[in-house]
GUBA-238433 format. One record per residue (C-alpha): residue number from 1; residue in one letter; x, y, z; chain. Coordinates in steps of 0.25 Angstrom, whole numbers. Example, Ala and Ser with C-alpha at 12.3 -4.5 7.8 and 13.67 -1.06 7.14 Angstrom:
<rs>
(r 1 'A' (49 -18 31) 'A')
(r 2 'S' (55 -4 29) 'A')
</rs>
This chain:
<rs>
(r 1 'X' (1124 365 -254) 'A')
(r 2 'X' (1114 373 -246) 'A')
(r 3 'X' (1107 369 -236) 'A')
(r 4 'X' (1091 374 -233) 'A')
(r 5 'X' (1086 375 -219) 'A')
(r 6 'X' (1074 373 -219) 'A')
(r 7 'X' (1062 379 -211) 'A')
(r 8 'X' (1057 368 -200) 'A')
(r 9 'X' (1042 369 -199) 'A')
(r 10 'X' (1031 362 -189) 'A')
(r 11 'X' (1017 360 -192) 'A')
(r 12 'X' (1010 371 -183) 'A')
(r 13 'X' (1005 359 -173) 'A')
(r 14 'X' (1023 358 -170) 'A')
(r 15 'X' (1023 372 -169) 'A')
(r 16 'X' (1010 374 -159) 'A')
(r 17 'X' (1015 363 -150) 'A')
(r 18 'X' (1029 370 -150) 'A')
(r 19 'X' (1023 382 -145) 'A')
(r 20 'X' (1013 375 -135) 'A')
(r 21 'X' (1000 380 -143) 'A')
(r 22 'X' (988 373 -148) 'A')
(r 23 'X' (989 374 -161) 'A')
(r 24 'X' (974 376 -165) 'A')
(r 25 'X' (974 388 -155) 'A')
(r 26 'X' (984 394 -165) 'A')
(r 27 'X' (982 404 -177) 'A')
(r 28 'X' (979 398 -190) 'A')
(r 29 'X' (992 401 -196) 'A')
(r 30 'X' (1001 397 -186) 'A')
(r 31 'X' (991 382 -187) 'A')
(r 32 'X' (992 382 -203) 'A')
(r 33 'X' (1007 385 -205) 'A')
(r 34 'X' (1019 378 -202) 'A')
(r 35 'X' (1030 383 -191) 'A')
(r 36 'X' (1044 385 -193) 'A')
(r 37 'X' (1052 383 -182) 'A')
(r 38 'X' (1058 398 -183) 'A')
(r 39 'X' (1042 403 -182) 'A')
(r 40 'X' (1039 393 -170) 'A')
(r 41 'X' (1051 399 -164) 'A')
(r 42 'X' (1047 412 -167) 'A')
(r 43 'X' (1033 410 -160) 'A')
(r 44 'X' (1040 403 -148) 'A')
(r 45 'X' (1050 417 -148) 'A')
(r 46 'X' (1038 427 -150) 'A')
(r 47 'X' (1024 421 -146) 'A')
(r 48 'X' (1014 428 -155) 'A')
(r 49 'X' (1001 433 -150) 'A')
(r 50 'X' (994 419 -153) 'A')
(r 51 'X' (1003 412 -148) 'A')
(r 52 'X' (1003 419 -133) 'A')
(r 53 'X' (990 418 -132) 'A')
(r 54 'X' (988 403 -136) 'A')
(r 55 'X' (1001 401 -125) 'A')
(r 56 'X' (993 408 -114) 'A')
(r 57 'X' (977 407 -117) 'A')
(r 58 'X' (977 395 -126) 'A')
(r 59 'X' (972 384 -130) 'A')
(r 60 'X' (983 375 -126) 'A')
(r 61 'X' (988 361 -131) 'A')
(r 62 'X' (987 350 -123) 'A')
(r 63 'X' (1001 350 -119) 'A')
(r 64 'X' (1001 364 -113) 'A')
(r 65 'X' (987 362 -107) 'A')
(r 66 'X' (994 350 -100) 'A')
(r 67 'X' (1005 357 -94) 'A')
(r 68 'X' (997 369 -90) 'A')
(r 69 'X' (989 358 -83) 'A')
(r 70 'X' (1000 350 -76) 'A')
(r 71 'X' (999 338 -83) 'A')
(r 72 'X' (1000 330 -95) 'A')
(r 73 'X' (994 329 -109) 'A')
(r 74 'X' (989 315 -105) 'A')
(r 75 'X' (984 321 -94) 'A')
(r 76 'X' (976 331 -100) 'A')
(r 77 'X' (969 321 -109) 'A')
(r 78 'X' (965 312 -97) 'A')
(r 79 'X' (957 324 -91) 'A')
(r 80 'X' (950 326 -105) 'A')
(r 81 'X' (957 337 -110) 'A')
(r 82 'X' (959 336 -125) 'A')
(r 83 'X' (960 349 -130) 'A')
(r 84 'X' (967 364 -130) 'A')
(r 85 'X' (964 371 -117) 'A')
(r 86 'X' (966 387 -114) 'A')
(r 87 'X' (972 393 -102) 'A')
(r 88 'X' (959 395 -97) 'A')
(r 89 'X' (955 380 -98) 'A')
(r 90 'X' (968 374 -92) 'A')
(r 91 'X' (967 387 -79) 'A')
(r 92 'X' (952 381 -77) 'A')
(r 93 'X' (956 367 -78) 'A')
(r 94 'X' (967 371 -69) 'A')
(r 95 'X' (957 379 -58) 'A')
(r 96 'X' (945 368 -61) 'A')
(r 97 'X' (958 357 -57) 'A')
(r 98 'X' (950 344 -62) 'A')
(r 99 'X' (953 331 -53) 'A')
(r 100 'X' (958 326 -69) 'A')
(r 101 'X' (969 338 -68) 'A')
(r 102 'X' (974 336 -54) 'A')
(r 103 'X' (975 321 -57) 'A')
(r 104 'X' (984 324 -70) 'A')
(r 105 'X' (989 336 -63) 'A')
(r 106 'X' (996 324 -52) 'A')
(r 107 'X' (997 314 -61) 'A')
(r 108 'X' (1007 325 -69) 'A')
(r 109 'X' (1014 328 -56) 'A')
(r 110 'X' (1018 311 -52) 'A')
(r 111 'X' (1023 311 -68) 'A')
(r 112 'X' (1032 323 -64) 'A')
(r 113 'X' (1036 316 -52) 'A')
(r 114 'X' (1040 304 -57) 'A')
(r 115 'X' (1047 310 -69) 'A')
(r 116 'X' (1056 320 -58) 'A')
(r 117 'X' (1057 305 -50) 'A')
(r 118 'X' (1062 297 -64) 'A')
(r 119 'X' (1073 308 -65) 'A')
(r 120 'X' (1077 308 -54) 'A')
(r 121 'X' (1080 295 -53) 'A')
(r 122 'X' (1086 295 -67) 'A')
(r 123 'X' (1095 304 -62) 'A')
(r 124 'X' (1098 297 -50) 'A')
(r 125 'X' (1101 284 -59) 'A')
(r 126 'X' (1110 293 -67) 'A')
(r 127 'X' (1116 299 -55) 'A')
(r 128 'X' (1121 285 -50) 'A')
(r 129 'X' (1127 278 -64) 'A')
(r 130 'X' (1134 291 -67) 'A')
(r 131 'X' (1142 288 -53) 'A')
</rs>
């Protein structure tokens, strides 16, 4: 008996959040087909023309908006911002540095803090029962 392998696909929506792009920011055909996991590796291989300028220009997702930023998706949504925002957008809100952003901004930085803190003293607590 033979076996068939067959061809894993994603909904474009997988495949643009894979690639860190917002999918309405990408061509019609990329939105209205479906990805194999060879194309998507192909495009993550050798980035098109598209797809560069999307990764640098924009619009970006939330989640990329968010880490260009310095802080969360949660974050972002508290300080109103609920939609795709260019390079250009994120580098003014940036510059402009809204007293909602620097409040997010050290809110994000205490999070990271107590995550380093957490592991360390998980590793402490390992440290000590592995003795």
């Amino acid at each position: 008996m033979t076996s068939h392998q067959s061809t894993q696909t994603m909904k474009p929506a997988t495949a643009a959040k894979k690639l860190g792009v917002y999918l309405e920011a990408t061509p019609a055909e990329f939105q209205e087909g479906v990805v194999s996991r060879t194309e998507l590796s192909a495009l993550q291989a050798d980035p098109p023309e598209w797809l560069l300028e999307l990764r640098r220009n924009g619009p970006h997702p939330r989640p990329v908006v968010a880490a260009k930023l310095g802080i969360s998706i949660s974050g972002l949504a508290r300080g109103g911002i609920t939609e795709a925002l260019t390079t250009e957008q994120i580098d003014a809100l940036k510059n402009d540095s809204p007293e909602w952003l620097q409040k997010e901004r050290a809110t994000q930085a205490e999070v990271r803090k107590e995550t380093v803190r957490i592991k360390e003293k998980n590793a402490e607590r390992e440290a000590k029962a592995g003795e």
